[in-house]
C-alpha positions as CSV (number, residue, x, y, z in Angstrom):
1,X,104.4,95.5,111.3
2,X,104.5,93.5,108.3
3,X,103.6,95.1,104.8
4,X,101.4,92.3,104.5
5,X,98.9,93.0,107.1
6,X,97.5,96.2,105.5
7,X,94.5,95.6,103.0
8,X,93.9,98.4,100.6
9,X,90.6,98.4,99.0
10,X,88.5,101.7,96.9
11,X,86.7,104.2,99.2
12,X,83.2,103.6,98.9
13,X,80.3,105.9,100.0
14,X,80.8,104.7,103.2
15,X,84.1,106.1,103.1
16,X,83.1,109.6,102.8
17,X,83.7,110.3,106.9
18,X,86.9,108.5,107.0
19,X,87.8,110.5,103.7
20,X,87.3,113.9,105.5
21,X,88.9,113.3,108.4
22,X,92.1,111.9,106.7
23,X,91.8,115.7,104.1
24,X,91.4,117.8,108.0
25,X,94.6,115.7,109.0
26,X,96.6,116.3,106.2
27,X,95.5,120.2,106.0
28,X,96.7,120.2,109.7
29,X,99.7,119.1,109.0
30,X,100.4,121.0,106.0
31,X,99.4,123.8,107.9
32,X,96.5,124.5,105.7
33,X,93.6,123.8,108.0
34,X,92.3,127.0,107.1
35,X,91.8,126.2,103.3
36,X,89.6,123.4,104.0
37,X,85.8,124.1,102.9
38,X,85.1,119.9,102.1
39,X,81.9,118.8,103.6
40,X,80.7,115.0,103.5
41,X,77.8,116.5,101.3
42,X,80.7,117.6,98.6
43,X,82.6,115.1,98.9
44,X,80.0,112.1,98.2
45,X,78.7,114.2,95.1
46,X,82.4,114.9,93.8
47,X,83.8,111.3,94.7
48,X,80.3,109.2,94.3
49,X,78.1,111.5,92.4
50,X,76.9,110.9,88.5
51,X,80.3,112.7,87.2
52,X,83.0,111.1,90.0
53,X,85.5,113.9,89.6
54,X,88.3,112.1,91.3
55,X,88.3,108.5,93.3
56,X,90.1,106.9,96.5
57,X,92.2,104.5,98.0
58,X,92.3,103.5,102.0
59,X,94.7,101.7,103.8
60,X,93.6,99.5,106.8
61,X,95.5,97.7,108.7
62,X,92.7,95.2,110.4
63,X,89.6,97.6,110.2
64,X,91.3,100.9,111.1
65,X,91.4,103.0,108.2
66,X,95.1,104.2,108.5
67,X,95.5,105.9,105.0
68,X,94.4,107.0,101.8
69,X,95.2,108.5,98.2
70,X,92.9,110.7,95.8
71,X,93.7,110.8,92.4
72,X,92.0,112.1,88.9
73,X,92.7,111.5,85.6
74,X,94.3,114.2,83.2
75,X,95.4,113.9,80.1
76,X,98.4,115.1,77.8
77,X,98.3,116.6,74.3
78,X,102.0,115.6,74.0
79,X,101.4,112.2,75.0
80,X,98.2,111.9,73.3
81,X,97.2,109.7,76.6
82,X,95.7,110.2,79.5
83,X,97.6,110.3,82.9
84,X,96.6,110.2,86.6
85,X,97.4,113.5,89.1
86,X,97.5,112.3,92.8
87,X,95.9,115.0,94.7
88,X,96.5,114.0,98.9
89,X,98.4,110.9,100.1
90,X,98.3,110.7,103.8
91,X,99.2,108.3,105.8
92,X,98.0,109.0,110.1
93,X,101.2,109.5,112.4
94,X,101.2,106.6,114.4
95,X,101.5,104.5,111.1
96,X,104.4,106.2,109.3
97,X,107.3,104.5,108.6
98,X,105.8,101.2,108.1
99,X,105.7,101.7,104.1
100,X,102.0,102.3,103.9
101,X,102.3,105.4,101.4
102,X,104.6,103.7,99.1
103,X,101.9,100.8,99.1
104,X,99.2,103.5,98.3
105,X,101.6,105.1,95.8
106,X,102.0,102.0,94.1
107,X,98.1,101.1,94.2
108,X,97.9,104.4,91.9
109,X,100.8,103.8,89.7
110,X,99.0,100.4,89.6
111,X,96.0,101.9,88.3
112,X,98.2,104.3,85.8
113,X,99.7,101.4,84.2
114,X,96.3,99.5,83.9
115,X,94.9,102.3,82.2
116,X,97.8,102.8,79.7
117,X,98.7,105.9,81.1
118,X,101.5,108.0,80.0
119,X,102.4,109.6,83.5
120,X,101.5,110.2,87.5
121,X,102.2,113.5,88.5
122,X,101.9,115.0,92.2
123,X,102.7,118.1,94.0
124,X,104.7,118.5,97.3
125,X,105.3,120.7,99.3
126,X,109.0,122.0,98.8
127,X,109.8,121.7,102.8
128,X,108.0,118.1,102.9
129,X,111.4,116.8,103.6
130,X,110.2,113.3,104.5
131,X,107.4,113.0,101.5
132,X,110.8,114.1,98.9
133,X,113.0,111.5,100.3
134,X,110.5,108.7,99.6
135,X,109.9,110.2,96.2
136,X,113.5,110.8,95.4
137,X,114.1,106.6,96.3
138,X,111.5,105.4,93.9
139,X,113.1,107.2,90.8
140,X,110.4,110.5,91.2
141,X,112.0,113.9,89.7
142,X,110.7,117.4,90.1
143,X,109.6,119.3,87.2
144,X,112.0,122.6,88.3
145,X,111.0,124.3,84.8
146,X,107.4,124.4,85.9
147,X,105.5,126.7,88.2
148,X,102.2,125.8,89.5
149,X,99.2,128.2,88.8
150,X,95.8,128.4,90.4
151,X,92.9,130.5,90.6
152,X,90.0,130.7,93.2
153,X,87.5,132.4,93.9
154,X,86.7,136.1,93.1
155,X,89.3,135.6,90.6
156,X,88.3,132.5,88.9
157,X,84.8,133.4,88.9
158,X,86.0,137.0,87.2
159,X,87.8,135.1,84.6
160,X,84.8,133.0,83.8
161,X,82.9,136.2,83.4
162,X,84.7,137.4,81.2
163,X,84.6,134.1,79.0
């Protein structure tokens, strides 16, 4: 299939089903089903609602939505710019291979650049082997001298307590 055939456009509203769907896909795959708590409800307030905390990309090829991307902006003190975090890219298995995540990669990095941004950053899953090889060929590096942190629940809301 040609590259050319596949439209990306923003998620709208609309999208909100389609979005899930693709996040329940990708947990599955990354074997995170489990983690998933996302709810249409959540996910129109958080992607559509009056403080859009992140915003979307799908892939179609026709009117099949085969694809999508989430990103958010962050920002650097070093930089003194902001720069753009891609949160999921997933692309459904029957579509793989036919360069529709670069095309949604570049659609971010896109948006990056149009924003004057001074960097797009993403985690991966270190045994991801076929994610790493497309990020290795378009000039990505790992950041081996970081370790990613997170809290949730109990804990974060302990921290906050103590605030």
């Amino acid at each position: 299939m040609a590259s050319d055939q596949i439209r990306l456009e923003p998620a709208t509203q609309n999208d909100v089903p389609v979005i899930l769907r693709f996040i329940r896909e990708l947990a599955d795959y990354e074997k995170l089903t489990h983690e998933v708590v996302a709810t249409e409800e959540t996910l129109r307030t958080s992607l559509f609602g009056p403080r859009p905390a992140a915003e979307a990309v799908i892939a179609y090829t026709g009117d099949e939505p085969v694809g999508f991307a989430v990103y958010f902006q962050t920002f650097s003190t070093f930089l003194g710019r902001p720069g753009l975090s891609l949160e999921d890219l997933y692309v459904t298995p029957s579509r793989r291979g036919q360069r529709i995540g670069r095309r949604l990669l570049a659609y971010v990095a896109r948006v990056a650049v149009e924003r004057e941004c001074g960097r797009l950053e993403w985690s991966v899953l270190d045994w991801n082997e076929p994610a790493l090889a497309v990020y290795r060929r378009i000039g990505a590096r790992p950041m081996d001298e970081w370790t990613v942190q997170r809290l949730t629940g109990d804990a974060l809301r302990l921290l906050a307590q103590s605030a």
